[in-house]
C-alpha positions as CSV (number, residue, x, y, z in Angstrom):
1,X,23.1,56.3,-72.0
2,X,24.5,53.3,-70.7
3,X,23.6,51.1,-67.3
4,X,27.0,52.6,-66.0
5,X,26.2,56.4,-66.5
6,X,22.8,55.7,-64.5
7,X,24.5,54.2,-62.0
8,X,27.1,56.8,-62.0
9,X,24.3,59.4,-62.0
10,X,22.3,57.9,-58.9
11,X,25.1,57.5,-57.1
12,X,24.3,60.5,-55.0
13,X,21.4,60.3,-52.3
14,X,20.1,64.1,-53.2
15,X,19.6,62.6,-56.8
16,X,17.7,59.1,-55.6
17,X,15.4,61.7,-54.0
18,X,15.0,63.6,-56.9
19,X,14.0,61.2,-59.2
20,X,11.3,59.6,-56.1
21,X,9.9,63.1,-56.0
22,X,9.5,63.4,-59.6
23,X,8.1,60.2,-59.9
24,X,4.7,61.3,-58.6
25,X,4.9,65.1,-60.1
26,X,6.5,67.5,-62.7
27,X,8.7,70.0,-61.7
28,X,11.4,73.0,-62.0
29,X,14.5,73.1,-60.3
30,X,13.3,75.9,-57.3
31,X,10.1,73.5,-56.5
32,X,12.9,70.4,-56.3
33,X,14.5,72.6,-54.6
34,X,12.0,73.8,-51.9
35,X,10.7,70.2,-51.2
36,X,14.3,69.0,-50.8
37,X,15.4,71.9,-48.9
38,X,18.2,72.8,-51.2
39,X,19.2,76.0,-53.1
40,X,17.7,76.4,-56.3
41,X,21.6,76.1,-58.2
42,X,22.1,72.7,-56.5
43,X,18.9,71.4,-57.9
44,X,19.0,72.7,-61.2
45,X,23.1,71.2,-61.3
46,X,21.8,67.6,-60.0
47,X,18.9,67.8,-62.4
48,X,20.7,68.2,-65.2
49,X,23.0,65.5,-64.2
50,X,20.0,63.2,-64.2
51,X,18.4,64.5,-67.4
52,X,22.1,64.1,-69.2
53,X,22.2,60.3,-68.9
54,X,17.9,60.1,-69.7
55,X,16.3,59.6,-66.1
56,X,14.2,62.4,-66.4
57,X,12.9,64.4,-69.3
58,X,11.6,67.7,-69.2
59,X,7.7,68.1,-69.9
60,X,7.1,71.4,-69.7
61,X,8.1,74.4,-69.7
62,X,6.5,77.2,-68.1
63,X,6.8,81.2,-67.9
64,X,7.6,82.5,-64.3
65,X,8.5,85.8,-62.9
66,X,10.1,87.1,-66.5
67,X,11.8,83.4,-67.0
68,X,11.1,80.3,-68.2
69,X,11.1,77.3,-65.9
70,X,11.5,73.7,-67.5
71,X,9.6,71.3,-65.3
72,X,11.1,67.7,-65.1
73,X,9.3,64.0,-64.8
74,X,10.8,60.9,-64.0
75,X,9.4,58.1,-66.3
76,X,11.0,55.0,-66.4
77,X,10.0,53.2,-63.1
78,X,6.9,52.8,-64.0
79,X,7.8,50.7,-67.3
80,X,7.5,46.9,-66.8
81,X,10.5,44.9,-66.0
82,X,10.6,42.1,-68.1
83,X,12.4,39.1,-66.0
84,X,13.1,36.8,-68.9
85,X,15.2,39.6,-70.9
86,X,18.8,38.9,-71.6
87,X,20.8,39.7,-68.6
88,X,22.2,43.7,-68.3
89,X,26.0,43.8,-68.4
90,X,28.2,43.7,-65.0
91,X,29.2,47.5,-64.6
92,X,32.6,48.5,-62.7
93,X,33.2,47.3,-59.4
94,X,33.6,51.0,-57.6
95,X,30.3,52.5,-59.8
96,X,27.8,49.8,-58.4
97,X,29.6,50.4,-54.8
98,X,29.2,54.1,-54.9
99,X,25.5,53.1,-56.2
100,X,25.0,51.3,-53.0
101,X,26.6,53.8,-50.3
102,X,24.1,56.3,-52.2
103,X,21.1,53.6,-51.7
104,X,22.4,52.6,-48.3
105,X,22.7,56.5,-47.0
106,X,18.8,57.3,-48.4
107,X,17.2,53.8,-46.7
108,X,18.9,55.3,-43.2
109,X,17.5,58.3,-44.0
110,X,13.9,56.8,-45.0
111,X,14.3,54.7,-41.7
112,X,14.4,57.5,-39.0
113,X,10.8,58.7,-40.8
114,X,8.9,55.1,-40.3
115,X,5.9,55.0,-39.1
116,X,4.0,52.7,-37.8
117,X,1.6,50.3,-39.7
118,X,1.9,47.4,-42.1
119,X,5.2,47.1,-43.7
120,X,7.5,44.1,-45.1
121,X,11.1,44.0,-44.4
122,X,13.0,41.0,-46.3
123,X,17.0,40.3,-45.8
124,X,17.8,36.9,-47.9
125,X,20.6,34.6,-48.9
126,X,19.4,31.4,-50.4
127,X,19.2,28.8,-53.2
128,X,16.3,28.7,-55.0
129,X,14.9,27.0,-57.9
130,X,15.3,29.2,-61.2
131,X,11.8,29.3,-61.8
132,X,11.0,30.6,-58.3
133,X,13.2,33.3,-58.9
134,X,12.1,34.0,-61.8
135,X,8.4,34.5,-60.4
136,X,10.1,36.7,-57.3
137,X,12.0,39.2,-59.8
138,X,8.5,39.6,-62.2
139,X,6.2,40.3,-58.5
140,X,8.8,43.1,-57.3
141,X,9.0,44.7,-60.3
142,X,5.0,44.6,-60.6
143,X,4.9,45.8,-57.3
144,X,7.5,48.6,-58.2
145,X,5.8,49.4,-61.1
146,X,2.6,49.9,-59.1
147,X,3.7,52.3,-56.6
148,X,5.7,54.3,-59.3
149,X,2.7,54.9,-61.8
150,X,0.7,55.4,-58.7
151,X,2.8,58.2,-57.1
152,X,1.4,61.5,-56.3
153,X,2.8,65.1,-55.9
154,X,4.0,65.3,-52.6
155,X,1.1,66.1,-49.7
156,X,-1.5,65.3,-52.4
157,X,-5.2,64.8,-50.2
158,X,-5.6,61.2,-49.7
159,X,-2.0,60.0,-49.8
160,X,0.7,58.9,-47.3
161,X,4.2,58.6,-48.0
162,X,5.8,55.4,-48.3
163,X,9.3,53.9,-49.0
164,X,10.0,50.8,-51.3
165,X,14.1,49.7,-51.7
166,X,14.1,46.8,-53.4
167,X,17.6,44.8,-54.4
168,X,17.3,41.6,-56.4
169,X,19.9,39.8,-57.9
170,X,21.2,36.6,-58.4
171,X,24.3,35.8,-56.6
172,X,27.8,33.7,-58.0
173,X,28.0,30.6,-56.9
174,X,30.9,29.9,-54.1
């Protein structure tokens, strides 16, 4: 699927959830569902919308109550971002502004659930060299890659949860 259908498919703050939660943990549309506090038939619709364009896959399927249950995995966050690749084509005006209401809506959301303790909050504007930017874009997406292959099911023993919205891009010149 293409950048635009990702976007397109994200664009919906119940789905940025989704593919957080199954980030750190496989599962069906009723345990999305339950965790989300959402019926079972608006999960399974907003799953499918996400498995259509390839953000999640499904990596099991198990037998429950006389049915079968496919259990879904999101993937691709954790793959390395490589910051010297060929730039990703411009997408349509109104789907990256739809992307970030939907981002926008699920940081406010995130925000009334802080708690206290260490934390980084960054708002920028500014001219840099190339090759410090270059160096900026590889550490994020380390660091995103990090916390995605190190995600856990939700209430696992030993974990907290934590939020990381991170936006990098380089900006037209005026």
């Amino acid at each position: 699927m293409s950048r635009i259908d990702e976007l397109r498919a994200t664009a919906h703050p119940l789905r940025l959830r989704m593919l957080s939660l199954l980030t750190g943990a496989a599962m069906s549309a009723a345990e999305v569902g339950r965790e989300l506090g959402v019926s079972q038939a608006s999960a399974s619709y907003h799953l499918r919308v996400l498995e259509r364009v390839g953000l999640i896959r499904v990596v099991e399927t198990v037998r429950l109550r006389g049915g079968d249950a496919k259990r879904y995995r999101h993937e691709s966050s954790s793959r390395r971002i490589d910051p010297d690749a060929p730039p990703a084509p411009r997408v349509p005006a109104e789907d990256e502004a739809s992307y970030v209401e939907a981002l926008i809506e699920e940081l406010r959301r995130r925000a009334r659930r802080r708690a206290d303790g260490p934390g980084v909050t960054t708002d920028a504007e500014l001219w840099v060299d190339p090759e410090v930017w270059r160096r900026v874009v590889h550490h994020v997406a380390e660091a995103s890659a990090l916390l995605h292959a190190a995600a856990r099911p939700p209430r696992s023993p030993g974990t907290q949860p934590v939020s990381m919205t991170a936006a990098l891009f380089r900006l037209e010149r005026p």
